[in-house]
N, C-alpha and C positions, 0 to 999 in steps of 0.2 A: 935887423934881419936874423941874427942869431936868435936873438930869446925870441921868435916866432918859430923857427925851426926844430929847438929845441923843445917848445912846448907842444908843435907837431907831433916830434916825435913819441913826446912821453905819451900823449892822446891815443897813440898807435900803440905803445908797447902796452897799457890800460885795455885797450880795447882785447888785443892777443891774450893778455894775463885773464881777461872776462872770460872772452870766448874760449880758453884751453881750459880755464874752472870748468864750462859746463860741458865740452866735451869730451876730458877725461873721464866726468863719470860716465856718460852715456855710453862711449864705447865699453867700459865695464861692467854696463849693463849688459849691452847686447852679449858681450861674451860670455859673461856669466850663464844668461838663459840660452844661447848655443850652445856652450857645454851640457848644462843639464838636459835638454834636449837631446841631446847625443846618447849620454847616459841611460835615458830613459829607453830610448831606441834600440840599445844594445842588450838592454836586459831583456827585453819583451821578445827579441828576437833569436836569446842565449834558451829561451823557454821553452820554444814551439818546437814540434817537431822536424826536423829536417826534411827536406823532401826528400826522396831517391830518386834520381832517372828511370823512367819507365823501361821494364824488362823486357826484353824481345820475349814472345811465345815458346813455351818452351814445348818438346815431345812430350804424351800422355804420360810417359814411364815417368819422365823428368820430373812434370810437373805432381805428379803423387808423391815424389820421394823428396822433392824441397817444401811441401806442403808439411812434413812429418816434425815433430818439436825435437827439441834437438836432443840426444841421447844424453842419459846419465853415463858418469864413471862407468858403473858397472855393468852396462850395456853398449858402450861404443868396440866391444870387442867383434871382431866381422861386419859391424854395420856398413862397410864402406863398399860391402861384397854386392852385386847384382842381385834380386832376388830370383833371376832364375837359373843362378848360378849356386844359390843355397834355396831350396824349396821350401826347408822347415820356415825361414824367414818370410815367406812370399802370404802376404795379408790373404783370408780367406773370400773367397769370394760368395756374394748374395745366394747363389746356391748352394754351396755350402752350411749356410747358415739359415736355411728353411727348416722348421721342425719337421722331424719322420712323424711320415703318415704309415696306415698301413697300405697305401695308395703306391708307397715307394719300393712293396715287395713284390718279385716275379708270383706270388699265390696270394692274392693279397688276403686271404682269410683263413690262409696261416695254415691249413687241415690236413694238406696230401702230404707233404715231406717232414720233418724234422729238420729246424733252422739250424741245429748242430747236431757233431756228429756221435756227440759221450752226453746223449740227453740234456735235459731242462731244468735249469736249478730255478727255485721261483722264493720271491719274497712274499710272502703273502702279509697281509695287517694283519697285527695280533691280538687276540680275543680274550681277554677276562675267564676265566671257566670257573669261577666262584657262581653260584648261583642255579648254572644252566641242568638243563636235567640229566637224571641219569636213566633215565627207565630203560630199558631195550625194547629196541621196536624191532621187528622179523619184517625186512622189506620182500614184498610181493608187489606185482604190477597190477594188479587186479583185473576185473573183466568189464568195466565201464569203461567205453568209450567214446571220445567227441568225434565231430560231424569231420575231422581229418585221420580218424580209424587211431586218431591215439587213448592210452589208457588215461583217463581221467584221474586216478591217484599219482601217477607221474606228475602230473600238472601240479597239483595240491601239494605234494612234497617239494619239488623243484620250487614252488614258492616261499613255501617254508622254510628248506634250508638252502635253499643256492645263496646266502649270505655267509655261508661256512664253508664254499670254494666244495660243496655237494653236487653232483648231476645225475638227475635220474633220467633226464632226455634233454635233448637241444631243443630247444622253443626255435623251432623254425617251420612254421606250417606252410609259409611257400617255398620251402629246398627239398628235394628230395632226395634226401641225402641217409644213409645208413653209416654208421659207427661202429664196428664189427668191432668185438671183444672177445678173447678164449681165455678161460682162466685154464692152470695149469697148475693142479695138485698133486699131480706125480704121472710120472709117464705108462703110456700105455702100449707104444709102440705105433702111436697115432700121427704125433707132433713134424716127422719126419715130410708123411705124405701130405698132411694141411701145408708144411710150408711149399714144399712141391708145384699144389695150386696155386696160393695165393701167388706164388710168384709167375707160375702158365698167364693167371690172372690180369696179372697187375694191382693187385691189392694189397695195402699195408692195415694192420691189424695193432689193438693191443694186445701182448700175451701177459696176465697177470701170475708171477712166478712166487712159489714158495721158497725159502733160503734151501730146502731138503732137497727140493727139483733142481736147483742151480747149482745147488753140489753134487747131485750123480749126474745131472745131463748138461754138463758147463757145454760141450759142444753145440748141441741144440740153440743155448741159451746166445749164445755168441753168431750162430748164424743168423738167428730172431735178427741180432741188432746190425751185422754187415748186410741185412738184405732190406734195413729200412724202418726196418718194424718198430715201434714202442714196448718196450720192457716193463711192465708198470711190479706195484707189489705186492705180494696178497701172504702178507705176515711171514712171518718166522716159522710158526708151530701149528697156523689155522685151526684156531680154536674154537672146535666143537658150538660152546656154550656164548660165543663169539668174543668181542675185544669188550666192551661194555660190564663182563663178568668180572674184569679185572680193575686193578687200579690203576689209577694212572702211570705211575711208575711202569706198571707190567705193559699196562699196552702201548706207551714209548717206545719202551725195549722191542716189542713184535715189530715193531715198524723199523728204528734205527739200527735193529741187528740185521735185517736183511739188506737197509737202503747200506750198510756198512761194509755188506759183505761183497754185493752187487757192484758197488765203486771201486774194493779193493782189487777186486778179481777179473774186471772186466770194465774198467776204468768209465763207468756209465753211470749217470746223476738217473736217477725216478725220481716220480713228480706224479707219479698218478697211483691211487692207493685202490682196493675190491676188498671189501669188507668180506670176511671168511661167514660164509655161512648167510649172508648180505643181515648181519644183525649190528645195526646201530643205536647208537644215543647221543641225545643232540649235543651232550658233552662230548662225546669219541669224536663227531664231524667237526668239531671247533679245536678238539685237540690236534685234528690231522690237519687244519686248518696252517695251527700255529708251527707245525711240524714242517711247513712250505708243501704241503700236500694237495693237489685237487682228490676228491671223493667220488669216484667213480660209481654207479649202480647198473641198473639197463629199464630198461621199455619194455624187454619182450625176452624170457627164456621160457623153457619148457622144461621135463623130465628124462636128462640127456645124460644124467651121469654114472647112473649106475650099471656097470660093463656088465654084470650079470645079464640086466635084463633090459637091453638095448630096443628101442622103441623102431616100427616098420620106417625105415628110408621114403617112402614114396610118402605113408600118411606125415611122416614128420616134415619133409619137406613142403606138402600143401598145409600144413598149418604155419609154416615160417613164413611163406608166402599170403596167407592170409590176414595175417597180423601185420604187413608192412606198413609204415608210414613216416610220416616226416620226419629228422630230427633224431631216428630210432636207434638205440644202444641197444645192439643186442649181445648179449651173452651167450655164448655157447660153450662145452665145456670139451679139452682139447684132447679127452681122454674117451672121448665117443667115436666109435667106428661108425655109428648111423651119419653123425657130423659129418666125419672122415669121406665116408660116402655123395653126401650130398652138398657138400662145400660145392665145388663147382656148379654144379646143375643151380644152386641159389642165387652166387654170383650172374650168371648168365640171366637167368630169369627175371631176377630185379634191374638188372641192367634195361633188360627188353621193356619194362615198365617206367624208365624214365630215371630210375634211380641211380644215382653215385655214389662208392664208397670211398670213405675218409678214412685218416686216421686218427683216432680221440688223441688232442693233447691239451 
């Protein structure tokens, strides 16, 4: 009975030694591949991104301002402020950031007022003058005119040279519009009662000043500009023989000694030039060009200036009247008592006709 029990038993302790052989490994397997599975699980998920809890809605203010990347060093000084508690900081808004029209001006075409109050500084593009001519031409309006009563060689110059910042008229055949110009070569005792009108009127004018006129009549010259007016510049020394006779150098100086004196004295930028004697060359218009000049002419004057022998008020009035038309510069000269005279009765008259007066800028 023993050596049966005994060999029972060893049968038994055989069978346990079989059976722990093969599932020591097994379980070492499984653990093995549990762990790496784990492993594997924990990397993939050390990768991704994390989720965040969804943000409750924030206010429009809020949400603009956690929208924004986060400030540098050198910028996180007052970030932390409201922006409508600092303005300069407050982002600009889509209006703001629409380009200027001239849609966006109370005049949108710019004519009746002056948009400052010490004149128009202007940059013009600048013109090569190697090359361009120098002849001198004696401008006159001549007596050809189109089916809108303007002078036909205005047309043909204004083609010509309005590329050199020149106008001999405004191309505007549906405005009826006039451009009143008075040049002013020395006083006459006139200058006082044209302002007089224009301002009964309501009209702004350019007056074209020599440097000699602005130095004995600076009074004049300074009401000109408190009551609106344009100041433009009609040389230094208005030269006879015109600017064209000279050199370059010289007709610079005509121009930059008076725009120099005019700023000093009366703290006022020109920007509109009246050729002395109206004798240009296509070189002088490209010089006044580069000088930030517009080159003023006219459409329409007459024989106004000579105080000796002053032309009849009533015939010179029906011929200013007869010549009106669109777009029209006229010149008048501020040293005529017949002007003096008939300034008002013209203003009224052209009015009654449909016409408006600008002021050239």
């Amino acid at each position: 009975m023993d050596k049966k029990r005994n060999l029972r038993r060893r049968r038994q302790r055989q069978r346990y030694l079989r059976t722990l052989c093969y599932a020591v490994p097994l379980v070492l397997v499984i653990l093995t591949a549990t762990g790496i599975a784990a492993i594997s699980t924990k990397s993939s998920s050390s990768k991704s991104p994390k989720k965040e809890p969804a943000q409750e809605a924030l206010p429009l203010k809020e949400a603009k301002t956690s929208s924004k990347e986060p400030a540098s060093e050198s910028q996180k000084t007052g970030s932390d402020k409201d922006p409508e508690q600092n303005p300069e900081e407050t982002p600009k808004t889509q209006e703001e950031d629409k380009p200027f029209t001239l849609a966006d001006l109370e005049n949108p075409e710019g004519f009746d007022q002056r948009p400052t109050e010490n004149g128009i500084v202007l940059q013009n593009q600048q013109i090569d003058l190697n090359g361009l001519d120098t002849t001198c031409l004696d401008w006159g309006q001549g007596g050809d005119l189109d089916q809108w009563n303007r002078p036909a060689g205005c047309m043909q110059y204004q083609e010509k040279y309005g590329k050199y910042n020149a106008y001999f008229i405004c191309d505007e055949p549906e405005k009826k519009v006039i451009y009143l110009t008075l040049d002013e070569g020395y006083e006459y005792g006139c200058s006082q009662r044209i302002l007089d009108t224009l301002k009964e009127k309501n009209v702004h004018v350019v007056f074209f000043v020599t440097k000699s006129y602005a130095e004995q009549n600076p009074e004049l010259v300074q009401r000109m500009i408190d009551e609106g007016h344009e100041v433009g510049n009609h040389s230094v020394t208005h030269p006879a023989a015109g600017l064209p006779s000279q050199d370059i150098e010289k007709q610079t100086s005509e121009v930059t000694g008076n725009h120099d004196y005019i700023k000093q004295n009366f703290n006022y930028d020109m920007h509109l030039f009246r050729y002395p004697a109206g004798k240009f060359s296509e070189q002088s218009v490209a010089l006044l060009n580069n000088l930030n000049y517009k080159s003023v002419f006219w459409s329409f004057a007459y024989l106004d200036y000579d105080v000796e022998n002053q032309p009849d008020p009533a015939e010179s009035l029906q011929k200013i009247m007869d010549k009106l038309h669109p777009g029209a510069i006229y010149l008048l000269h501020a040293e005529s008592e017949t002007n003096t005279q008939i300034l008002g009765d013209f203003i009224d008259q052209a009015r009654a006709q449909g016409y408006e007066f600008k002021v050239f800028q």
